[in-house]
C-alpha positions in Angstrom: -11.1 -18.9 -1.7 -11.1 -16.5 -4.3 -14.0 -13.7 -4.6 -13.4 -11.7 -7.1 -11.0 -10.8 -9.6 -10.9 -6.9 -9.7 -10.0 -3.8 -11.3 -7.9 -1.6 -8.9 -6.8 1.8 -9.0 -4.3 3.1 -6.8 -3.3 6.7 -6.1 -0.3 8.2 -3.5 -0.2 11.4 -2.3 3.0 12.9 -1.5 2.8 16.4 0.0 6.0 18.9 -0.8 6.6 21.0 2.6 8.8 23.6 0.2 6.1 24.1 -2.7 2.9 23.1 -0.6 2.1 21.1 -3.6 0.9 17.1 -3.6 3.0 14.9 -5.9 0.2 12.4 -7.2 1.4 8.7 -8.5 -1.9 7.0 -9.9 -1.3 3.4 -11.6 -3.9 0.6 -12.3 -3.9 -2.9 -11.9 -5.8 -6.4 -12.4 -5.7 -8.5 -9.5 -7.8 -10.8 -7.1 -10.0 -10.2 -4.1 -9.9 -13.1 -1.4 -11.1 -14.0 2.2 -8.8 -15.8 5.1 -10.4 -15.9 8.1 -11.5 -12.5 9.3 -9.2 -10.9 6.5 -9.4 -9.6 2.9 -6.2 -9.9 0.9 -5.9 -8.4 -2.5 -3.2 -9.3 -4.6 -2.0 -7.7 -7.9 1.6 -7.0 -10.1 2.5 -3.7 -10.6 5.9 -1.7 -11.9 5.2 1.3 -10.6 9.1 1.9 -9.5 10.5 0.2 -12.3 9.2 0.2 -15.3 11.1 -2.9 -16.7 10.4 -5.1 -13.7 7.0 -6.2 -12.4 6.2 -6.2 -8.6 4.3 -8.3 -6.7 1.5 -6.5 -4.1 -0.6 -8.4 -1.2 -2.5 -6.0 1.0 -3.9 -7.5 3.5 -7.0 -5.8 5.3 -7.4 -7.4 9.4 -9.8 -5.9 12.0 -6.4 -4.1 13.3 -4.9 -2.8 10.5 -2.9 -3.2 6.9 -0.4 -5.0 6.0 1.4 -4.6 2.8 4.1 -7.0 1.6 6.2 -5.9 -2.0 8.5 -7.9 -3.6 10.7 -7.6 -7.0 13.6 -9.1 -8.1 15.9 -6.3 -6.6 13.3 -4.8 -3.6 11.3 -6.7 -0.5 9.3 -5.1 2.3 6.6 -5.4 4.5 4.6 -2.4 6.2 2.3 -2.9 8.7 -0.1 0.2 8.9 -2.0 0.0 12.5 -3.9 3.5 12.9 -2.7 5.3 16.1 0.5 3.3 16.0 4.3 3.8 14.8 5.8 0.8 13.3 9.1 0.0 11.6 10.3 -1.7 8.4 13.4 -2.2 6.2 13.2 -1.4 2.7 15.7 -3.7 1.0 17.0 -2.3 -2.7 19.8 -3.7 -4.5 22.3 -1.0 -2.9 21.6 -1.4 0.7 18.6 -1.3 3.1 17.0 1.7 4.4 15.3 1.7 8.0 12.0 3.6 7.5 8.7 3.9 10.1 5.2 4.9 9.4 2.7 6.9 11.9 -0.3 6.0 10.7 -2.9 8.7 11.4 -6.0 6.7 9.5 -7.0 3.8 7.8 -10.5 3.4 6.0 -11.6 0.5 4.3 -15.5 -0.8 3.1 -15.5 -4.2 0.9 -18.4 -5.3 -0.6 -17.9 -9.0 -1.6 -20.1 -8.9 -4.9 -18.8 -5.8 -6.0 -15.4 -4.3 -4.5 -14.2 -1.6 -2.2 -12.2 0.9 -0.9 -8.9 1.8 0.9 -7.6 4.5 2.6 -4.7 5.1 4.4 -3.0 8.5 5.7 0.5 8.1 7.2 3.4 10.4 8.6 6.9 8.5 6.9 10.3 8.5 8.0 13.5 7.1 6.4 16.8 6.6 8.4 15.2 9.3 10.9 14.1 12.1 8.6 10.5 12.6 7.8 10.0 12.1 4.3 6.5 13.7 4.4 2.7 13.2 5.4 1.3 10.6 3.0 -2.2 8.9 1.9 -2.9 6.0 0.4 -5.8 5.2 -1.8 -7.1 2.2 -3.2 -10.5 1.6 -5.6 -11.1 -1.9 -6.8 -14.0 -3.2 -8.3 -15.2 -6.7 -10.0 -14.0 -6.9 -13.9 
């Protein structure tokens, strides 16, 4: 069942260790705002890390966590975000897969179902071993 179609805006921080500066990537989005069960899924298109190719997003917010499945013609993954826990995932790319894990530190999320929400989470990631930094995830949506 379908609640709302929203407005989202999404920003990443990235932290630099060398500089002790915060990349930013900030993008917007239209998508939809539904209920299954005791979960909120929002869905929405992006191309964020493409620009010629659209993306597909569903985050779903569950009483233990986020999950966020991506897919594009030439990428797929799912990351499951569970605060206080490390979990694994493949990015697959056209050129080969990379094994990557997020430590997920915190996750805050309020929805309103007449209005919108918000989403945040802050996570430790690491690809093929490394850590590529200390990260946060935020997410505004509200009804159009």
């Amino acid at each position: 069942e379908v609640i709302l179609n929203i407005d989202i805006r999404i920003s990443t921080y990235y932290p630099d260790a060398e500089t002790d500066q915060s990349d930013r990537i900030h993008q917007a989005a239209k998508g939809t705002l539904y209920t299954v069960g005791d979960s909120y899924i929002i869905e929405y298109d992006s191309n964020i890390f493409n620009e010629q190719e659209m993306e597909h997003n569903r985050v779903t917010i569950h009483p233990d966590g986020v999950c966020l499945l991506r897919s594009g013609r030439d990428m797929q993954t799912k990351i499951d975000y569970i605060k206080g826990q490390t979990t694994s995932f493949r990015y697959a790319l056209p050129y080969g897969s990379i094994d990557c894990r997020v430590d997920t530190k915190e996750i805050e999320s309020y929805i309103n179902e007449g209005f919108g929400g918000h989403l945040r989470i802050q996570y430790d990631l690491y690809m093929n071993d490394a850590l590529s930094g200390h990260h946060q995830l935020k997410m505004l949506f509200a009804r159009q």
